[in-house]
N, C-alpha and C positions, 0 to 999 in steps of 0.2 A: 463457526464459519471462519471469522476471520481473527480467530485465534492462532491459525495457521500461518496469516500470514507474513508476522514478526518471526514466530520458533521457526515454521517452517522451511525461508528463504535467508537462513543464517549461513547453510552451505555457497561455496563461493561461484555464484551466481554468472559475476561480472569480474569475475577474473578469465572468463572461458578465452578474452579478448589478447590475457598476455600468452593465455596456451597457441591463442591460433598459431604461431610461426611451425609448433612441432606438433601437431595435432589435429590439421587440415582446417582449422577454421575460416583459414583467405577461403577456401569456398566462398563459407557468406559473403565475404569482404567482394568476393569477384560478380558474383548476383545483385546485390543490393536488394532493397526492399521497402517496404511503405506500409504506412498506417495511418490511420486517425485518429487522431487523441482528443475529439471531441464526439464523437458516436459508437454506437457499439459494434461499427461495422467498418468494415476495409474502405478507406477512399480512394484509393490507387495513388495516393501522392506522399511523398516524403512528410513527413510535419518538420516543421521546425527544429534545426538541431540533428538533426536524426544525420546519420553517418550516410554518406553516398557510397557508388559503388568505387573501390579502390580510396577509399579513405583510410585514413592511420586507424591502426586499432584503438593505440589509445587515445584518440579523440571519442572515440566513440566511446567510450567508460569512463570519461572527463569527468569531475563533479563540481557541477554548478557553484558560483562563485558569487555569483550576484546580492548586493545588500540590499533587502526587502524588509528587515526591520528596524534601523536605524532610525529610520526617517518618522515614523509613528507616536504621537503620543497620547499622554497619560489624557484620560475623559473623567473627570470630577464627580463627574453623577455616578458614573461604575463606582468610579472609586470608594464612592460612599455605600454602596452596597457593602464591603466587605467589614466584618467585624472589626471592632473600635483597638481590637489588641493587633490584627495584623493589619491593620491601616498606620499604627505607631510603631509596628516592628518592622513593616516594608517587606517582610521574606513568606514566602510557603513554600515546604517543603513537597516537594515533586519524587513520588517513587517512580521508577523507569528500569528498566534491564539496558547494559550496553550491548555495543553492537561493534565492533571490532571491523576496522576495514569498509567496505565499500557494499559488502555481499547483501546488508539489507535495506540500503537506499530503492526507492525514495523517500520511503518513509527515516529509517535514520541510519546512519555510519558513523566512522570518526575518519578525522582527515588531519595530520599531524597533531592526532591528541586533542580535536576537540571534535563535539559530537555537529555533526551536517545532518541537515537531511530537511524534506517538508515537515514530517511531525515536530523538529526541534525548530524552525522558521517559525512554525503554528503557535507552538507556548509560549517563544519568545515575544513574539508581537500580541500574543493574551497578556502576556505582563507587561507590555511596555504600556498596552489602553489602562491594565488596571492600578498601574503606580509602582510594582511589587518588583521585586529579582526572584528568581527560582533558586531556591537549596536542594539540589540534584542528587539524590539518593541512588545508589543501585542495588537493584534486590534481583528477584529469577521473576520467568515471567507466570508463575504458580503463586510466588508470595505477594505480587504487588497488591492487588485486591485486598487480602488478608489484613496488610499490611496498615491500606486505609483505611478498616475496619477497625483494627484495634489504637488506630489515632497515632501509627509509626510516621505515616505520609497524612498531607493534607491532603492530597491529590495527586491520583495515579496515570500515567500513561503510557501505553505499551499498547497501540492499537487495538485497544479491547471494541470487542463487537458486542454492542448491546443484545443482551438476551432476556426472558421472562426472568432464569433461574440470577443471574445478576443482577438485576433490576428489585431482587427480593431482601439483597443485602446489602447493595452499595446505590446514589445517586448517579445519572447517568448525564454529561452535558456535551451534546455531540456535535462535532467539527467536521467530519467528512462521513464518506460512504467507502466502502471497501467492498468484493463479493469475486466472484468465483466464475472466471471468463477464461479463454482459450488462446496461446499464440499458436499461429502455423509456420510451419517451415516454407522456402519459398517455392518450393514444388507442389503443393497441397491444393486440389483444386477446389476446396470448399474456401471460397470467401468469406463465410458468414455464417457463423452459430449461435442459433436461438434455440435451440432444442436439442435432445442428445442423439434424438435419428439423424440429426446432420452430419453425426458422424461414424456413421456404417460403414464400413466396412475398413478405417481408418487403424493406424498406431496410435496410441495414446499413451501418454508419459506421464505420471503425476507422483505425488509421497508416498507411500504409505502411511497406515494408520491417521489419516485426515480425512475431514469432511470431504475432500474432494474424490478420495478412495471410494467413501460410502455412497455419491452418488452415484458414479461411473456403476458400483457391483449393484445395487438396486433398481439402474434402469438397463442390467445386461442383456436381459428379454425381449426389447424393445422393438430394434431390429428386425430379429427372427416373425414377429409378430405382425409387420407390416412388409415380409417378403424379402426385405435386405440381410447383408454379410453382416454377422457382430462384427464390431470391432474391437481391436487387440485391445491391452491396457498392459503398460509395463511401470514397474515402480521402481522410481530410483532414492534413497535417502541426497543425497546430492545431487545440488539440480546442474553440475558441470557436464555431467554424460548426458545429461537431456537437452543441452547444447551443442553436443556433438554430434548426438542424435540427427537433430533436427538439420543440421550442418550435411552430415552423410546421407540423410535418408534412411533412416533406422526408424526415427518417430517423426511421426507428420505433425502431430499437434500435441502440445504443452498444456495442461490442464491445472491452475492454478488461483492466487490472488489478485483481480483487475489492476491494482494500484502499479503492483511489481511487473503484471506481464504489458501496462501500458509504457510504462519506464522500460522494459526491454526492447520493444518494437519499436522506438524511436534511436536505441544506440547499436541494437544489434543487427546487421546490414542481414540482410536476406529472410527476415520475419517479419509477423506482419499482424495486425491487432484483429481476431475472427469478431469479439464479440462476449458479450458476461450474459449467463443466464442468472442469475440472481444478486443482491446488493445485501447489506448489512449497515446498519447508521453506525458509527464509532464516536466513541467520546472520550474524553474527561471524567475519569470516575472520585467520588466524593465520598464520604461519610452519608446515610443515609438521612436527608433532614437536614443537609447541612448548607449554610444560607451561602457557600463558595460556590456550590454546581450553579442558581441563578446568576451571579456575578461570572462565573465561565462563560455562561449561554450567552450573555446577554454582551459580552467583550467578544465573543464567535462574530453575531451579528450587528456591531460594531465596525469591525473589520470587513465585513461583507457588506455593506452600503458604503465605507469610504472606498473600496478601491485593490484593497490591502490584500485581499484573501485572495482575489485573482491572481496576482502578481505574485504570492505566492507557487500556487499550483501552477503558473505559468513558467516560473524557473525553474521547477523539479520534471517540466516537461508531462506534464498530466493537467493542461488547462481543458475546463470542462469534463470534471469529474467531480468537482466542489459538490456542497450543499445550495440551496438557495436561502438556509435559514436553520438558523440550531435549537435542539427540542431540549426540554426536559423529559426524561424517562421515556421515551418513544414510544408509540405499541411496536410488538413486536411480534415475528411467527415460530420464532424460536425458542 
């Protein structure tokens, strides 16, 4: 599931904001639009941040600037969790994939050469509670698991979504939720998708070869079965034409990862958040057995009783999408 949504939104997303001058995007810019970035459904109001109607493009693809780790410190009892050699070396090595540019914020980008984003806010303030700096490795996002398996990384991140078949070979210590939710274009009269008959008779835009492909083609019966139009489904590998899409009327609804389609509805004027039918926990993955996934977890919920974790998710503009509390090893249905 949300293995998707790091590879998948690497195409340039939020660049669709410098095409609009030559490629009709002041559309949106001249609609404006709204969302809520605290439910899974439309509240008809701007949130916070979010671009009005006739606003600069590029405010609206701004990237958040605000210092939310700085201020954090180290907690002595974590810190004594972590083995007696990396409490004296102070570092663990962090495997990660980069991310070039802006295209896979909120989760992570780089921004003159250093990497932004919620997921890099999130490690940084794990290591500020647990004493440590991160030694930032890049691998692809197929090796990093491998990676902390064979003991290259201490600890991997790359929005991995915890599964049974992952769970069988690495430790999992999870910091958010991620899953598979819907933007609409601002002509689209469904407000609100909880199910896939909400969207009969619609366009639909999504990647190919993803999880989000295989639902769309397995509930394409659905429809017809309860009297309604299928709906279309077009694939694009770049999610900029399903901006423009959505822009002209081409595709009514964006079919993708909550995190990224919640961060677009609040910069992209004339969209608007339908709603996620399903979630995934995300973590922290460890060496299986390894006493750093409990010292993860337990700095996660740390940072969620002071204060910290809010204010995170609050500057990448996805407040109230957090956890309430990070697990070891989840159950999971995948």
């Amino acid at each position: 599931m949300t293995t998707e949504s790091r590879s998948r939104r690497r195409a340039p997303r939020l660049a669709v904001a410098t095409a609009a001058a030559t490629a009709g995007l002041a559309l949106l810019v001249a609609c404006g639009g709204s969302s809520d970035d605290s439910a899974g459904t439309n509240a008809g109001s701007n949130p916070a941040g979010a671009a009005k109607p006739g606003a600069d493009a590029a405010a609206a693809t701004a990237v958040p600037t605000q210092d939310v780790v700085s201020a954090i410190t180290a907690d002595p009892k974590l810190e004594a969790e972590l083995p007696a050699k990396i409490r004296s070396g102070g570092t663990l090595t962090l495997g990660t994939t980069r991310s070039p540019g802006v295209q896979g914020l909120p989760h992570v980008g780089e921004q003159n050469g250093t990497a932004v984003g919620l997921d890099v806010d999130l490690r940084n303030a794990v290591a500020k509670v647990l004493g440590i700096t991160w030694n930032v490795q890049y691998g692809t996002f197929p090796t990093v698991i491998p990676g902390v398996q064979n003991g290259r990384y201490d600890v991997g991140q790359d929005n991995f979504g915890a599964t049974k078949a992952r769970e069988q070979v690495v430790d999992f210590a999870t910091y958010l939720n991620d899953g598979q939710a819907f933007l609409g274009s601002k002509d689209v009269q469904v407000t609100s998708v909880k199910q896939l008959t909400d969207l009969c008779g619609l366009t639909i835009a999504t990647t190919p070869g993803s999880t989000f492909q295989q639902i769309l083609t397995d509930g394409a019966g659905k429809c017809a079965k309860i009297g309604k139009k299928p709906y279309k489904v077009q694939y694009f590998a770049d999610t900029a034409p399903i901006f423009l899409g959505l822009a002209n009327g081409k595709v009514d609804v964006f079919f993708g990862p909550t995190l990224g389609l919640k961060y677009d509805a609040a910069r992209i004027p004339g969209t608007r958040f339908l709603g996620q039918i399903s979630t995934t926990p995300v973590g922290f993955v460890t060496a299986r057995n390894s006493p750093l996934a409990k010292a993860l977890s337990d700095a996660v919920n740390q940072l969620i009783a002071d204060g910290s974790y809010a204010r995170i998710f609050a500057k990448w503009g996805v407040p109230g999408t957090g956890i309430t509390a990070s697990q070891l090893n989840p159950a999971t249905t995948f």
